[in-house]
N, C-alpha and C positions, 0 to 999 in steps of 0.2 A: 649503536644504531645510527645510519646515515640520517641526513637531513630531510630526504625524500620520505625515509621509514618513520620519522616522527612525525611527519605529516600527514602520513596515512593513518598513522597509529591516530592521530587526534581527530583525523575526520571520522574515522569509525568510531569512534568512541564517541563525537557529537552524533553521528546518525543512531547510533543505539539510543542517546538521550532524549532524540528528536520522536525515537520509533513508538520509546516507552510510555514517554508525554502524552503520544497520541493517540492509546490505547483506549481511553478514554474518550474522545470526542468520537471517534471511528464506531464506537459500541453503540455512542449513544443517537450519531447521526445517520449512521448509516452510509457504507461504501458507496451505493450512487448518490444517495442525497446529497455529500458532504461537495466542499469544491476544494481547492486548493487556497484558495481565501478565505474559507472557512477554519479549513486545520490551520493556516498562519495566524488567524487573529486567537483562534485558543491557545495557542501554544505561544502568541508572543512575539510573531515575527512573519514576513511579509511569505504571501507564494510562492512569489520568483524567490526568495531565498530558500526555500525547501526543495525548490530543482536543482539547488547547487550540493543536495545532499541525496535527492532522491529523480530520479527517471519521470516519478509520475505519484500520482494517489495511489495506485494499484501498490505498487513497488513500496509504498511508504506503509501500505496495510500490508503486505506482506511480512516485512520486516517486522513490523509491531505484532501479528501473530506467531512470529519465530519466538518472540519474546516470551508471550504467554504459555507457549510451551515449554520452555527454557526454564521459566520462573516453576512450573507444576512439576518438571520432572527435580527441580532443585527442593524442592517441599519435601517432593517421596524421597528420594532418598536421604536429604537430614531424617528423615521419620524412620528408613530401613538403618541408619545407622544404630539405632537405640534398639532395634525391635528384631531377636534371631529368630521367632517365630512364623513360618511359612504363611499358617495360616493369620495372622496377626499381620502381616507385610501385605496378604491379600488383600485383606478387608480396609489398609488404610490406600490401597490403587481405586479400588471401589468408592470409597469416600470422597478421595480427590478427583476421580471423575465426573461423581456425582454431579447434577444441574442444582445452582441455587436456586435460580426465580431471575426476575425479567433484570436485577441490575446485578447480574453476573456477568462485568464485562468478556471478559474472555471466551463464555460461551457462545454469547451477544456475537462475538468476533466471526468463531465458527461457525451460526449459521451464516452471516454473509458471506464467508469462503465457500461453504458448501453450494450456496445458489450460484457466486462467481464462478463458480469451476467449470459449471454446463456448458461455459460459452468460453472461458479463457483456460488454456494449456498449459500457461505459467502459474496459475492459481491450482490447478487440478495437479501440477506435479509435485507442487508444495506439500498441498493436502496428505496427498500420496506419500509422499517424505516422512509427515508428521505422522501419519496415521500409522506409519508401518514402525515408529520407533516406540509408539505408544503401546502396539499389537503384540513387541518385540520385549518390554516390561512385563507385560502381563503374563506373555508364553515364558520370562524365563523366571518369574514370581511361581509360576505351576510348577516348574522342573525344581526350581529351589525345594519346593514342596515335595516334588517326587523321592529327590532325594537324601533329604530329610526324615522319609518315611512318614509324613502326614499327610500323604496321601499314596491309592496303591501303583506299585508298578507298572498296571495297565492302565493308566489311566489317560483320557485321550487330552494332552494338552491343548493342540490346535484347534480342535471344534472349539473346545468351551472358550478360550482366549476370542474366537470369530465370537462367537455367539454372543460374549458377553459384553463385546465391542457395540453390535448391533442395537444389543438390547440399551444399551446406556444412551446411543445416539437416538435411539427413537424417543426414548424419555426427555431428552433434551430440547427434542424442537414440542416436547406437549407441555414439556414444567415450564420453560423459557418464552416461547410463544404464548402460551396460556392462551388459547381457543377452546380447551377445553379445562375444566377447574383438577387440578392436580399440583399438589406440592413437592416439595421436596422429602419431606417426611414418608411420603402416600409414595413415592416414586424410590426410597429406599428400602421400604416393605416390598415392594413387588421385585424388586431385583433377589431380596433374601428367600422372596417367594419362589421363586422359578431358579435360582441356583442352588436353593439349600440339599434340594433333590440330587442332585448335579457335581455336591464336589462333596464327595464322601474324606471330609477331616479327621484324623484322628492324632493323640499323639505320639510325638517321637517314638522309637524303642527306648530310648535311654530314659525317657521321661515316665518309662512306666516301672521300673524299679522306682521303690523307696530309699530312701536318706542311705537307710540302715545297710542295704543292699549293695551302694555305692562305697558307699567308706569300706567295707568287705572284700570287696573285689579288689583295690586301691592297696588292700594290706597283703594280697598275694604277691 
C-alpha cells in the first residue's frame, strides 16, 4: 500500500472510531441539541478537530448511524450462523429489531434521522439505504423459509416483509418515546399478535420423518 493509501486507511479508521464514540452523546443529546463542542468535549477533543474528520455534525451522525446498523446486521448474522431454522432465523430479525425503551441508543439514533430526513436529502437517502438493506434481510429470511418448506409456496413475501417493517417502526417511536406506557415486552406480544396469523410455519419435509425413517432411506 502507498503512503497516501495508509493515510487514508488510518483516517477512516479514526473517523469510524470518532463515529462509534459518538453514538452515544448523539442518542442522548440530540442531533439539533448537540453542537460540535459539545460532541469534542465528550469524545475528548476539540470541534475544529472533528472537521478535520467530518464535514459537519449531520455527516458525523450519519456516519455513527451507518455503524449502528453495521453492528445489528453483524449480531443477526453471527446468530443465523448457528441457527438453519427459517423459522428460528425469523424470530431472531424480529428480536433484534425489536425497540428496548428510552436508553436504546441506536433506536434513539433512528428517531432523529427519521424527523431529519423531512428537511435534509442526505439524511432521507441514508435512511432509504438502510431501510431497504434491513427490508432486503427480512424478504430474503421469508424466501429462506419458502424454500426450506416452512413455509407455503404461496406465500406472499413482500407484503409481510412491508408490513412487518411498519409495524416494528410504529412500535418504536410508542416504546422509545414513551407518551404512551408501553414496553418492550407488551410491544413483542402485539407483533406475535398480528403475525402469528400471518406466517403460517411449519416444518421442514425432512423434519417430519423420524430418526428411524432416515437411517432407512440412507441404507438404500
Amino acid at each position: 500500500m502507498s503512503k497516501a493509501g495508509r493515510a487514508s486507511a488510518r483516517r477512516q479508521a479514526k473517523r469510524e472510531e470518532i463515529a462509534r464514540s459518538a453514538i452515544e452523546p448523539l442518542s442522548k443529546l440530540g442531533l439539533r441539541n448537540v453542537t460540535l463542542a459539545d460532541l469534542g468535549s465528550a469524545l475528548g477533543m476539540s470541534g475544529a478537530h472533528l472537521l478535520y474528520y467530518f464535514d459537519s455534525k449531520v455527516d458525523l451522525f450519519m456516519a455513527a448511524l451507518r455503524l449502528v446498523e453495521q453492528d445489528l446486521y453483524g449480531r443477526v448474522l453471527a446468530a443465523f450462523e448457528t441457527t438453519e431454522s427459517a423459522r428460528r432465523r425469523w424470530e431472531i430479525l424480529v428480536d433484534k429489531g425489536a425497540p428496548v425503551g428510552l436508553g436504546d441508543s441506536g433506536l434513539l439514533m433512528w428517531l432523529e434521522a427519521w424527523s431529519e430526513a423531512v428537511h435534509d436529502e442526505d439524511m432521507r437517502t441514508l435512511i432509504s439505504e438502510l431501510e431497504h438493506d434491513w427490508q432486503q434481510m427480512l424478504v430474503a429470511t421469508l424466501r429462506y423459509g419458502v424454500e426450506r418448506g416452512e413455509l407455503p409456496a404461496t406465500f406472499d413475501v413482500d407484503d409481510i416483509a412491508e408490513g412487518v417493517s411498519a409495524l416494528l417502526d410504529g412500535l418504536t417511536i410508542r416504546v422509545v418515546v414513551g407518551y404512551r406506557p408501553l414496553d418492550r415486552a407488551a410491544a413483542m406480544r402485539l407483533v406475535d399478535q398480528f403475525l402469528s396469523p400471518l406466517l403460517p410455519w411449519r416444518d421442514p419435509p425432512d423434519e417430519n420423518h423420524t430418526e428411524e425413517d432416515r437411517t432407512e432411506k440412507g441404507a438404500q
